[in-house]
N, C-alpha and C positions, 0 to 999 in steps of 0.2 A: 693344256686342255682341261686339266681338271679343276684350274682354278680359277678356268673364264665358265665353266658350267656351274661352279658353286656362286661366282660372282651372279649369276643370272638369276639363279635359283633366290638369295638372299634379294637382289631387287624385285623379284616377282612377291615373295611374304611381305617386305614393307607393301611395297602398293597393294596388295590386299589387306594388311592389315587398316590401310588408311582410307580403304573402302567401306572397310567394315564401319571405323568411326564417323566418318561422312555419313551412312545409311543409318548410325545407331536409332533408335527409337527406345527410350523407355517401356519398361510394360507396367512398372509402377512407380508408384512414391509413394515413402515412409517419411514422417517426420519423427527425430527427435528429440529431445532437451537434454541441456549436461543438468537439468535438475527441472521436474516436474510441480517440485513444493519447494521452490526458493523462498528464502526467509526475506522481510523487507530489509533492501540494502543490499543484497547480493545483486552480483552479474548472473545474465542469464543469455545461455546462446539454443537456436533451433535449427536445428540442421533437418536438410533437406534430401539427402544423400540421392542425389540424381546427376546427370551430365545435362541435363535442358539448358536451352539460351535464356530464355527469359521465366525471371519468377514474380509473380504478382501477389505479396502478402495481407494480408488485414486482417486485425484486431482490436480488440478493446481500447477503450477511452479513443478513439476513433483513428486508431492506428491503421496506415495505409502505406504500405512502398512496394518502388518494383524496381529489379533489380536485371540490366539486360547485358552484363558482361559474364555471367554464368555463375557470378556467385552464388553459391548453394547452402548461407547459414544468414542467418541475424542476430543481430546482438544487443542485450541492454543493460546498461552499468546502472545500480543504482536503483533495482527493480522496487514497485511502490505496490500498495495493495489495491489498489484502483486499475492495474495493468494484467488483473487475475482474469481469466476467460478463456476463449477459444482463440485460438490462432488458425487464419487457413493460409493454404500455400494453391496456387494452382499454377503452374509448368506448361512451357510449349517450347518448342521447334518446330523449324521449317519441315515438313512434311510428316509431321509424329501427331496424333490422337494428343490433345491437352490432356493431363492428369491433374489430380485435387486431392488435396487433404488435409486434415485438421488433426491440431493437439490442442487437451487443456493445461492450462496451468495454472498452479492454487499459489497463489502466494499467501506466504506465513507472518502472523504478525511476530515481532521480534519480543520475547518473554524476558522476562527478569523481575526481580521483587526490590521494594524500596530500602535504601541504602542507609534508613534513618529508623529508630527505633520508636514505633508508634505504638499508641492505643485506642482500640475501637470504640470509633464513631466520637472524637476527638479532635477539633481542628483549633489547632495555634497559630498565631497571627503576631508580627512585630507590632506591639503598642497598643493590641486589643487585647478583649476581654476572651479568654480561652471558651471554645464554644463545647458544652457537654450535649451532644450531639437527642433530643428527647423522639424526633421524628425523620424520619429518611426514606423520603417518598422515590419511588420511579415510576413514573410516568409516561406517557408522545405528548410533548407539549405541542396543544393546538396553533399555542403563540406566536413560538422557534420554527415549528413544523421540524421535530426532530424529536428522539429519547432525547429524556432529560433526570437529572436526580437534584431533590431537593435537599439540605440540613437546615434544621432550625433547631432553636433550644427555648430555654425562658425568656419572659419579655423582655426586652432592651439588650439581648444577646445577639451576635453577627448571625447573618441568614449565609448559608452557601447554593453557590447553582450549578449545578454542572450541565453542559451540552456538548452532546453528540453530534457528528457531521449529519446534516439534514440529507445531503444526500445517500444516507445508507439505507433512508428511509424506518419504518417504523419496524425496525429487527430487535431482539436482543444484541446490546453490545457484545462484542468478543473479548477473548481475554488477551491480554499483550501491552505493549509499550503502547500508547498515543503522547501526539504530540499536541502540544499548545496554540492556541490561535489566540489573538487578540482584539477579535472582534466576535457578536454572537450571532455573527451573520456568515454562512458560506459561501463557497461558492464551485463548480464542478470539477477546477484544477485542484483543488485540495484535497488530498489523501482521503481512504476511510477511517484513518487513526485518527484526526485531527479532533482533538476537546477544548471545549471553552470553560473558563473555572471564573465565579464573580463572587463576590461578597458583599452585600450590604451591611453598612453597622453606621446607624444616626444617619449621618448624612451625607453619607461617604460611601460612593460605588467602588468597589476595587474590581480590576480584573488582570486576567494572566497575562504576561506577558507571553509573546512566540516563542516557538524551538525547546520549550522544557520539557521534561516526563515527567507521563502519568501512569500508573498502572491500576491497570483492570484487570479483574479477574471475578471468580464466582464462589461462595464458601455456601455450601450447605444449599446450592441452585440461586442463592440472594446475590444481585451484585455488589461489589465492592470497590471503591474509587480511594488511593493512596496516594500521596505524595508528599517529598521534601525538600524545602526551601524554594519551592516554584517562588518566582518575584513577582509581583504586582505593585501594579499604578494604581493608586489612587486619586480622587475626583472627588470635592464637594458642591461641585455647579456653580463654584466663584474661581474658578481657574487656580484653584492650591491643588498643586499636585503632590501626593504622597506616594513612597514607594516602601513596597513593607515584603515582608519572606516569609509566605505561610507553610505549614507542615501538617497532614492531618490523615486520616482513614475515617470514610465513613462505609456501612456497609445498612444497604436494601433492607427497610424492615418490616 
C-alpha cells in the first residue's frame, strides 16, 4: 500500500514538474560575454542564459542569425576589430512576451613593440639611400580619403607614405599591431588595423607587401609608425620588379 501511494505520489511531481516547463515563460534576458574587451584574434562567446525556442541575433559589420533549436550562446573564433559594437538578442516562445537585449563589445587592438632595434624618424631600405627623416606630416588625405603620414628628407632621398583604412574614417589612429595591405585602396571587409606603406625614390614605386606588422603608437600625443623588415615590391613602370626589406620609425612632427 505504501509503495503504490508513494509510486503515485512521485508520478504526480514529474507531471507537474513538466507542466511547469511546458508553461515556463521568461521574465527576462541578460546577456553575457566570456570577455567584453577581447583582444584581435581571440574567441569570443555570448551567452544568452534563457530557456526561449527561438533567438534572433544581430550585429556589427552586418551580422545577423537566428537560432530555433534553443541554442542560447554564439560564438566567434578569430574576433577582428571591425566586429566591436552592439550585439542584440531578442527571444520568443510559443505563448511568452518576446524579450530583447543588448551587449557591447570593444575589441582590443593587439600591442607589442618592434623586434628590431631603431632610430627615430629613420627608414632603411635594401639598396637605397638611408632616408634621415627632415618632415613627418599627418594629415586626412583628401586623395586616399583616409589618415595618412608623410616622410620625406633632402632632395633625391626616398619619400615614404603611410595609409590608414579609409574606412575608419577621419579619427586619430589607435595604437596596436596593424596589418599590411598591398594596395592604397580599401575596401569594407578589411580590418580597422589594415596600413598601406609606399615608397618613392627616382623611379621606383615600392609598396608593402600583405599580412606584415606595423606598429602604432603615440609618444608625447605625436604619432609614431615603426617597423621591421616589412617586404616590398617594387615597380619602375617598365615591368622590373624589385623586391627590397625596409625597417624604420618615423614619428608625427
Amino acid at each position: 500500500m505504501k509503495t503504490w501511494i508513494y509510486s503515485i505520489a512521485v508520478i504526480l511531481l514529474l507531471v507537474s514538474c513538466a507542466k511547469k516547463d511546458e508553461g515556463y515563460c521568461p521574465a527576462t534576458l541578460k546577456l553575457t560575454a566570456s570577455n567584453t574587451k577581447p583582444t584581435v584574434g581571440d574567441n569570443l562567446t555570448i551567452f544568452a542564459h534563457d530557456g526561449a525556442l527561438i533567438y534572433n541575433w544581430s550585429g556589427p559589420h552586418n551580422y545577423a542569425e537566428q537560432k530555433e533549436d534553443g541554442t542560447d550562446v554564439i560564438k566567434f573564433t578569430n574576433i577582428a576589430i571591425n566586429q566591436s559594437g552592439w550585439y542584440y538578442c531578442r527571444v520568443s516562445a510559443p505563448g511568452c512576451n518576446a524579450l530583447s537585449d543588448s551587449i557591447y563589445i570593444d575589441v582590443q587592438y593587439q600591442q607589442g613593440t618592434p623586434s628590431c632595434s631603431l632610430v627615430d624618424n629613420t627608414i632603411d631600405g635594401d639598396g637605397l639611400p638611408t632616408l634621415q627623416a627632415l618632415g613627418v606630416t599627418k594629415e586626412y588625405s583628401t586623395v586616399w580619403n583616409c589618415m595618412s603620414m608623410y616622410a620625406s628628407g633632402s632632395f633625391g632621398y626616398p619619400t615614404y607614405t603611410f595609409l590608414f583604412n579609409s574606412y575608419n574614417g577621419q579619427v586619430e589612429p589607435k595604437d596596436g599591431i596593424y596589418k599590411t595591405v598591398n594596395v592604397p585602396v580599401f575596401n569594407d571587409q578589411q580590418d580597422a588595423n589594415a596600413i598601406y606603406l609606399q615608397c618613392q625614390y627616382g623611379g621606383y614605386f615600392f609598396k608593402s607587401k600583405a599580412g606584415q606588422d606595423v606598429y602604432v603608437s603615440h609618444v608625447n600625443g605625436k604619432l609614431r609608425i615603426a617597423f621591421c623588415d616589412v617586404d616590398f615590391a617594387g615597380d619602375n613602370g617598365n615591368g622590373t620588379i624589385l623586391n627590397a626589406a625596409f625597417s624604420g620609425q618615423v614619428t608625427e612632427k
